[in-house]
PAZAPA-4460 file (N, C-alpha, C; in steps of 0.05 Angstrom, whole numbers, plus 32768, in hexadecimal, padded with zeros to 4 digits):
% residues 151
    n_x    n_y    n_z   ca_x   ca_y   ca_z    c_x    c_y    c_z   seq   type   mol
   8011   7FE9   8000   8000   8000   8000   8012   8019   8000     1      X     A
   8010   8029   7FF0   801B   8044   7FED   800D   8056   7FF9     2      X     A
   8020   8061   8009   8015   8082   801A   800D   808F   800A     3      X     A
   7FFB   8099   8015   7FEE   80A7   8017   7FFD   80C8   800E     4      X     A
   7FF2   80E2   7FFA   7FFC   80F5   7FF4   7FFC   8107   7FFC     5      X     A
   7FFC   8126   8012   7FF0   8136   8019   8002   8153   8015     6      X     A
   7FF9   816E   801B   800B   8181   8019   8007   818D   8038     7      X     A
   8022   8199   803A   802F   81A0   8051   801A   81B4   8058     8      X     A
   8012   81BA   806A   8001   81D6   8078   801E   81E3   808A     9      X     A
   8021   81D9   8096   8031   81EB   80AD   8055   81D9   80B4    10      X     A
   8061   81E3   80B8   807B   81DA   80BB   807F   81DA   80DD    11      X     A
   808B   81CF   80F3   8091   81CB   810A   80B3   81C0   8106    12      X     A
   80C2   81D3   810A   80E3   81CA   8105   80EA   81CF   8124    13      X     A
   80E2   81DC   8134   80E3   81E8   814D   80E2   81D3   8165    14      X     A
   80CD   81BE   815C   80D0   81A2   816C   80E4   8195   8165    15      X     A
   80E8   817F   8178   80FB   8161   8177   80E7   814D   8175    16      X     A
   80E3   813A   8165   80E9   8142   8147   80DA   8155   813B    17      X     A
   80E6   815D   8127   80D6   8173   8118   80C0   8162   80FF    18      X     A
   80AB   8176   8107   8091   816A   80F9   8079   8182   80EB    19      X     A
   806A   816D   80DA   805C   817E   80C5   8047   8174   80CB    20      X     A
   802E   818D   80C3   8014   8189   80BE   800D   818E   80AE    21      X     A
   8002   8175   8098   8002   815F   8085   7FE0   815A   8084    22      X     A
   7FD7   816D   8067   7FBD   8166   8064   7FC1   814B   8049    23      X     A
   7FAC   813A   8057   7FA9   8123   8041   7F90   811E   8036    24      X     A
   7F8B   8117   8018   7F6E   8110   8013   7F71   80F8   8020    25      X     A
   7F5D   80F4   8031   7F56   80D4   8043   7F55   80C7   802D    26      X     A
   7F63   80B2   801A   7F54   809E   800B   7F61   8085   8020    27      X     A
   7F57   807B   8028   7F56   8069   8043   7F59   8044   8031    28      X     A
   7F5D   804A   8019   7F57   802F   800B   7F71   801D   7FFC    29      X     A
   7F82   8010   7FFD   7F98   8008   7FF4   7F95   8002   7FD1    30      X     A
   7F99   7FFD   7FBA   7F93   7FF5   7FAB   7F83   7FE3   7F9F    31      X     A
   7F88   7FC6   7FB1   7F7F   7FB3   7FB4   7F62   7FAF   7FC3    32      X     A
   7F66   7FBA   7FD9   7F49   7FC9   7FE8   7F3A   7FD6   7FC7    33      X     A
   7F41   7FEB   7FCB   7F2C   7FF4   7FAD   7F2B   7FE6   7F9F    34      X     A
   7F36   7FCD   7F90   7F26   7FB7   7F7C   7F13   7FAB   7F8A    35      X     A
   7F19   7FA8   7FA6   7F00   7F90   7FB5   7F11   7F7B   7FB1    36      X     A
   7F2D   7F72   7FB9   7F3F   7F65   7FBA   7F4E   7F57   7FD3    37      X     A
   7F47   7F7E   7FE8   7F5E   7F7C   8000   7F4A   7F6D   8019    38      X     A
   7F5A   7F83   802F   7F4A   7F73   804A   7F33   7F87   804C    39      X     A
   7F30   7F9B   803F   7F14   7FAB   8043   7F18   7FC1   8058    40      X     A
   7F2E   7FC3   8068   7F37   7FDB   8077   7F26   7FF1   8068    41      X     A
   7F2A   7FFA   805C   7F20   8018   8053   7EFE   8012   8050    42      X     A
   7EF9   7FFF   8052   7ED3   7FFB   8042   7EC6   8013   8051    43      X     A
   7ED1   8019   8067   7EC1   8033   8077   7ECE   804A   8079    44      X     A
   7EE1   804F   8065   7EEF   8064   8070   7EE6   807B   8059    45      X     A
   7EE2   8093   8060   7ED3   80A7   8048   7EF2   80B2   8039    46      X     A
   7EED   80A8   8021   7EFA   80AE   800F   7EF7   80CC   8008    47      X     A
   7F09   80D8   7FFE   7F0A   80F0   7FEC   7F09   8108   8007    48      X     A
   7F0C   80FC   8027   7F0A   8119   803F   7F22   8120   803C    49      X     A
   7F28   813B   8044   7F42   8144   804D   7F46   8143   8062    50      X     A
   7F5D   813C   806F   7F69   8139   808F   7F7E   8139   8092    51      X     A
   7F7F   8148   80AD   7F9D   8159   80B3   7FA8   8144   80C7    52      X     A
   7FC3   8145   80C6   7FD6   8130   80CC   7FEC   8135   80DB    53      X     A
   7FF4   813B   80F2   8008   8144   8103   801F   812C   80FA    54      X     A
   8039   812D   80DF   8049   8117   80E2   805F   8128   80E5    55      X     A
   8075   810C   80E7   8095   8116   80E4   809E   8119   80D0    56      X     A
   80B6   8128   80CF   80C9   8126   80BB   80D9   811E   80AD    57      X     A
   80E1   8103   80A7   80F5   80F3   80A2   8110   8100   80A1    58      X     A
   8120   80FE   809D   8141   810A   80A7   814D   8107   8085    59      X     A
   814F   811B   8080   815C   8127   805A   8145   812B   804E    60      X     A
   812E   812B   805C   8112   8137   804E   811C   8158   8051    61      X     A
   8117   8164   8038   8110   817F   8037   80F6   8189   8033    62      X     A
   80E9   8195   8048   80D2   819D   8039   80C3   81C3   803F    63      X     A
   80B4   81C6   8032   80AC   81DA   8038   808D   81DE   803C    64      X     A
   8089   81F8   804A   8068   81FB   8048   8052   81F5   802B    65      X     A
   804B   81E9   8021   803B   81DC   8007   8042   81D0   7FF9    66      X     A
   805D   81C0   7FFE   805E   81AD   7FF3   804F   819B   7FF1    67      X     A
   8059   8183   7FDC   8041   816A   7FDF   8056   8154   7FDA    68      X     A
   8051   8147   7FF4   805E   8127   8006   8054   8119   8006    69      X     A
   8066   8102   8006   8058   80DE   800D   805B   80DF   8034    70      X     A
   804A   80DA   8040   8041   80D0   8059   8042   80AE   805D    71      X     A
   8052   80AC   806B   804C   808E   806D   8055   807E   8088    72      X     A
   8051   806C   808B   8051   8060   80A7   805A   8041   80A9    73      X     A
   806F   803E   80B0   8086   8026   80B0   8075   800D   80B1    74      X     A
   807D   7FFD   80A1   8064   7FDE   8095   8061   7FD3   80B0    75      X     A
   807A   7FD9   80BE   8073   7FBF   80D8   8064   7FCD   80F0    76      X     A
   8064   7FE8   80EB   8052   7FF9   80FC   8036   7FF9   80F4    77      X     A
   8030   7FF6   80DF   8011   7FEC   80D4   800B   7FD6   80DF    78      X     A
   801B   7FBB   80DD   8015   7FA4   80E6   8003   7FA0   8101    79      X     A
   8026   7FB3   811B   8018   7FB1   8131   8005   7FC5   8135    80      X     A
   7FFD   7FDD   8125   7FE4   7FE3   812F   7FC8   7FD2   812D    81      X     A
   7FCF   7FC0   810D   7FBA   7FB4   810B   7FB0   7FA2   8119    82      X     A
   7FC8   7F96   812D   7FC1   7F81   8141   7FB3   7F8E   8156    83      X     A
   7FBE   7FA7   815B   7FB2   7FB1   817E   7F96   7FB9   8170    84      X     A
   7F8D   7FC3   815C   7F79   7FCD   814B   7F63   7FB4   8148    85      X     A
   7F69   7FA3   813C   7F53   7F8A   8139   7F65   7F71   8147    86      X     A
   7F77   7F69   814E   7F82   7F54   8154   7F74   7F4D   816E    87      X     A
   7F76   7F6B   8186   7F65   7F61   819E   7F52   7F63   81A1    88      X     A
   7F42   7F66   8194   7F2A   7F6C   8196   7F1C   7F4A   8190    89      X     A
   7F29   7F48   817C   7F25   7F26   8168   7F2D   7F14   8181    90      X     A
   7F47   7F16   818E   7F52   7F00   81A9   7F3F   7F00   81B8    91      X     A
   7F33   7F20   81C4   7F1F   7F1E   81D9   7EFF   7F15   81D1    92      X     A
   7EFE   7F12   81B6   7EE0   7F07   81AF   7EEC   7EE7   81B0    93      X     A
   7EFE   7EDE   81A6   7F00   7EBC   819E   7F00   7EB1   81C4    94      X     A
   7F10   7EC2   81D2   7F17   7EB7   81EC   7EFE   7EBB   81FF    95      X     A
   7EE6   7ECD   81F8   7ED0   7ED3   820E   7EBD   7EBC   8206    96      X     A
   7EC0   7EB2   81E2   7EAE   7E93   81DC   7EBF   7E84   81E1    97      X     A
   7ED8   7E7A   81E3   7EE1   7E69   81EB   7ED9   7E59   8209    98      X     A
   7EDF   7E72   8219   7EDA   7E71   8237   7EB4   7E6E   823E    99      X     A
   7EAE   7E7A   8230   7E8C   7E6F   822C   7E85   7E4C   8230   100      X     A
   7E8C   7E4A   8210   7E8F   7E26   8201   7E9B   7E16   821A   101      X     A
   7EAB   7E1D   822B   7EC4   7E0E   8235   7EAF   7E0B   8256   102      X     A
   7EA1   7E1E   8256   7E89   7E1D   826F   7E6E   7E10   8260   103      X     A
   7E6F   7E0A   824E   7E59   7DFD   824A   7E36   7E0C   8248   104      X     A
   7E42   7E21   8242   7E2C   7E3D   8241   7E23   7E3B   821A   105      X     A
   7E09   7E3F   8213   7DF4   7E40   820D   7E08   7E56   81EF   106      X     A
   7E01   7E4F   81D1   7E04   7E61   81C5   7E02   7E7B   81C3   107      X     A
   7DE3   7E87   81D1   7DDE   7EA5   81DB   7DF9   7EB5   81F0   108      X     A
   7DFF   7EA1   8203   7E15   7EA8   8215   7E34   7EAC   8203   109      X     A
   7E35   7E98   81FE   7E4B   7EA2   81E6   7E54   7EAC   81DA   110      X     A
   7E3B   7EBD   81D2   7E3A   7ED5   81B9   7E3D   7EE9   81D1   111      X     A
   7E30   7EE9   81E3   7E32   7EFD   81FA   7E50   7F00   81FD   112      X     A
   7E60   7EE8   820E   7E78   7EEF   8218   7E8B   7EF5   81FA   113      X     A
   7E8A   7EE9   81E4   7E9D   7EF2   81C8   7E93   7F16   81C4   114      X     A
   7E82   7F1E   81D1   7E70   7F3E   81CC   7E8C   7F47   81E0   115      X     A
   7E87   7F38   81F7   7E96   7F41   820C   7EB1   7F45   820C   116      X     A
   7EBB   7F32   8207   7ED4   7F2E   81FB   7EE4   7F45   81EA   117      X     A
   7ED0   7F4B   81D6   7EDA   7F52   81B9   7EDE   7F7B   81D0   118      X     A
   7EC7   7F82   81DD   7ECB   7F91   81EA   7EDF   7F9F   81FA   119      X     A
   7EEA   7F86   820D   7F08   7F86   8220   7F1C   7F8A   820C   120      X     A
   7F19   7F80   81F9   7F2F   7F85   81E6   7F38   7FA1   81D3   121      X     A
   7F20   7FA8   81D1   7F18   7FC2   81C9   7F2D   7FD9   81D4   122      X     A
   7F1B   7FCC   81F7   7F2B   7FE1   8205   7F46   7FE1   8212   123      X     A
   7F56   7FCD   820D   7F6D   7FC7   8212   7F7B   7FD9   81F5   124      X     A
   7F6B   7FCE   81DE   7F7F   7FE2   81D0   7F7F   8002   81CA   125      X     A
   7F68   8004   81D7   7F6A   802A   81DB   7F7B   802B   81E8   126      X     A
   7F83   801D   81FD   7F8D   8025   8217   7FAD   8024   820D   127      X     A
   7FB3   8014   81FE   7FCD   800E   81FA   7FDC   8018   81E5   128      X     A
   7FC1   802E   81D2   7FC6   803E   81BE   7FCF   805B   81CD   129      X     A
   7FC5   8061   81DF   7FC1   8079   81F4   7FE0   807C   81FC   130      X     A
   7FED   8065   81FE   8008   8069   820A   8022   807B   81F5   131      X     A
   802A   808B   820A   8039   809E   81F3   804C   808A   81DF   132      X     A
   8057   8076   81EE   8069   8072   81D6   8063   8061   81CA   133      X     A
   8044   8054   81C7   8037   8044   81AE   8031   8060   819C   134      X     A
   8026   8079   81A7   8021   8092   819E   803B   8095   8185   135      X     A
   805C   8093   818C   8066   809E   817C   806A   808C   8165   136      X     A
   8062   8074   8171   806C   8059   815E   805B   806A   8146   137      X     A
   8043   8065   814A   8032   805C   8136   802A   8079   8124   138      X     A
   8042   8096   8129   803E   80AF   8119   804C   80AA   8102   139      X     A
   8033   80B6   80EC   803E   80BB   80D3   805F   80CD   80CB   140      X     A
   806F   80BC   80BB   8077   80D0   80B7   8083   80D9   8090   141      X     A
   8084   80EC   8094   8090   8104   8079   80A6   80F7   8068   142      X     A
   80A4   80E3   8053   80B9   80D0   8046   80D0   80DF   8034   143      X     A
   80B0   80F5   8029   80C4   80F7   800E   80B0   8118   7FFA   144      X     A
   80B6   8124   7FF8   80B1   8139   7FEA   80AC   8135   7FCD   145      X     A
   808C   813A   7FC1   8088   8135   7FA7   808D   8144   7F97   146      X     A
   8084   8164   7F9F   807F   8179   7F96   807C   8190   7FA1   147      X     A
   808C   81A2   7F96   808A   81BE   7FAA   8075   81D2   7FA9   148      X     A
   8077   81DC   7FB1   8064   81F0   7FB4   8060   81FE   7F95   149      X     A
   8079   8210   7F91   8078   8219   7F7C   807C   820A   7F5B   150      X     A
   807C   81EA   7F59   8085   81DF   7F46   806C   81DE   7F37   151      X     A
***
């Protein structure tokens, strides 16, 4: 999947690290997603919005106020978001029917505790998104300069 394109709004060189705010058209859909191919990630995501993007700067990136950059976010950092994102949520639904079945509780209950489940998991991964340095893991950042302002 290729990042995503956006142009610079505002420059931040003043922080450690230094960072840009990075409007992107949301197309939320990978290629393969848009044939009706992929995992469907994007099937909800509104195509064609604009949204602003607090990323970093990559180090020999030059950039300036309106430029237009590739944004992107390290493959293995996608991975583990996608685990804390659906992975626990999926553990805590299979493990609340597991532990159901394993008590000998009634299909209705099952769906109950996999409800339940899928829930705890939910909130384990807010909770574990919340932490500053899953926070820095998982920031976009500023690859590569397409086009300048004035080109």
């Amino acid at each position: 999947m290729e990042g995503p394109r956006g142009r610079v709004l505002s420059l931040h060189r003043e922080t450690e690290p230094a960072r840009a705010l990075v409007e992107i058209r949301a197309a939320l859909r990978c290629a393969r997603c848009a044939a009706g191919k992929g995992c469907g990630a994007g099937a909800l995501g509104g195509d064609g919005k604009l949204q602003r993007v607090d990323a970093l700067i990559a180090g020999g990136v030059d950039i300036s106020e309106g430029d237009e950059v590739r944004v992107e976010l390290a493959p293995n950092n996608v991975l583990a978001a996608a685990s804390i994102v659906y992975g626990l949520p999926l553990a805590g639904a299979v493990t609340g029917a597991g532990v159901a079945w394993g008590w000998g509780a009634g299909d209705a209950w099952a769906a109950l505790a996999a409800c339940a489940g899928a829930a705890v998991g939910i909130a384990v991964g807010r909770l574990r998104l919340r932490r500053a340095d899953c926070l820095r893991r998982f920031t976009p950042v500023v690859t590569a300069r397409l086009a300048g302002a004035g080109d």
